[in-house]
C-alpha positions as CSV (number, residue, x, y, z in Angstrom):
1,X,85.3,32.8,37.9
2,X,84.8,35.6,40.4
3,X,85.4,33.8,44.1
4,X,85.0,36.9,47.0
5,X,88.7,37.2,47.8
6,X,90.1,34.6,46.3
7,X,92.4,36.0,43.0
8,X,93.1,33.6,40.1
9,X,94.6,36.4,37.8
10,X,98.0,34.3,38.4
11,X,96.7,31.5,37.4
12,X,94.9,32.6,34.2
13,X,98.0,34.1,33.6
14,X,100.4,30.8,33.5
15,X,97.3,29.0,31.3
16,X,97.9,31.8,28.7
17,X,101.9,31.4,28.8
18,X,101.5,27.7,28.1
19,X,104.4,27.2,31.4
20,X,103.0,24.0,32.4
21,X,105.2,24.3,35.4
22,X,103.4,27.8,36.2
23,X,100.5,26.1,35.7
24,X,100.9,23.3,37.9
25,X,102.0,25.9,40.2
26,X,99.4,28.4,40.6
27,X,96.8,25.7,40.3
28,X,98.4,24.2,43.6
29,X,98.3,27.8,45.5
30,X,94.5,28.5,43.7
31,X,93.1,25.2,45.1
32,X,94.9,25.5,48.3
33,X,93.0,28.9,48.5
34,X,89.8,27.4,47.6
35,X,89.8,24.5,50.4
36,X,91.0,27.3,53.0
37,X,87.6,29.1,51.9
38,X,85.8,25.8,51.7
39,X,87.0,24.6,55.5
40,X,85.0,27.9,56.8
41,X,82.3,28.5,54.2
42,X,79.6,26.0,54.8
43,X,77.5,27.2,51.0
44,X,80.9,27.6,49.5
45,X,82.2,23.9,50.4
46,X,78.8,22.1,49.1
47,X,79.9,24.0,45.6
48,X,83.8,23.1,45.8
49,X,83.1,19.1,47.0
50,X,81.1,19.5,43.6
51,X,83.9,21.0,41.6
52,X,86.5,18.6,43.0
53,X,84.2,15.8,41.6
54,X,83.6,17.2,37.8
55,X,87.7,17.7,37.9
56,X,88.4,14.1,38.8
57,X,85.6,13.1,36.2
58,X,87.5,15.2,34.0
59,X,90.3,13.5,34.4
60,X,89.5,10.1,34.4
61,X,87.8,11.4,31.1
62,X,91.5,12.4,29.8
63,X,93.1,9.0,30.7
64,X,90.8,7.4,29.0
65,X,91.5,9.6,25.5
66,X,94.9,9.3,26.5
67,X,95.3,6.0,26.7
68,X,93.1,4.9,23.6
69,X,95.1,7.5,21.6
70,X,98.7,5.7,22.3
């Protein structure tokens, strides 16, 4: 995803090495970017409120497998 000044080459990076502690990491640091552009970007926040509701979709979405596949 291209995001004016906001890099995510880090956390592309710890997806590919499978370091779910990089992962959590630099998805922490790219969200905290993200609401920093958001909290001054009135266009940019309608599109992140969005995002932030498909993620917590998706993850409801993943509790649910996860739990029925236990």
């Amino acid at each position: 995803m291209k995001i004016d000044g906001i890099d995510d080459t880090a956390l592309r990076d710890a997806f590919a090495s499978g370091d779910e502690a990089a992962v959590e990491r630099e998805w922490n640091k790219w969200i905290a970017e993200l609401q920093a552009k958001a909290a001054t970007d009135p266009v940019f926040s309608v599109w992140f409120k969005e995002f932030c509701n498909d993620q917590e979709t998706l993850l409801r979405w993943d509790d649910v497998i996860s739990e029925k596949s236990q």
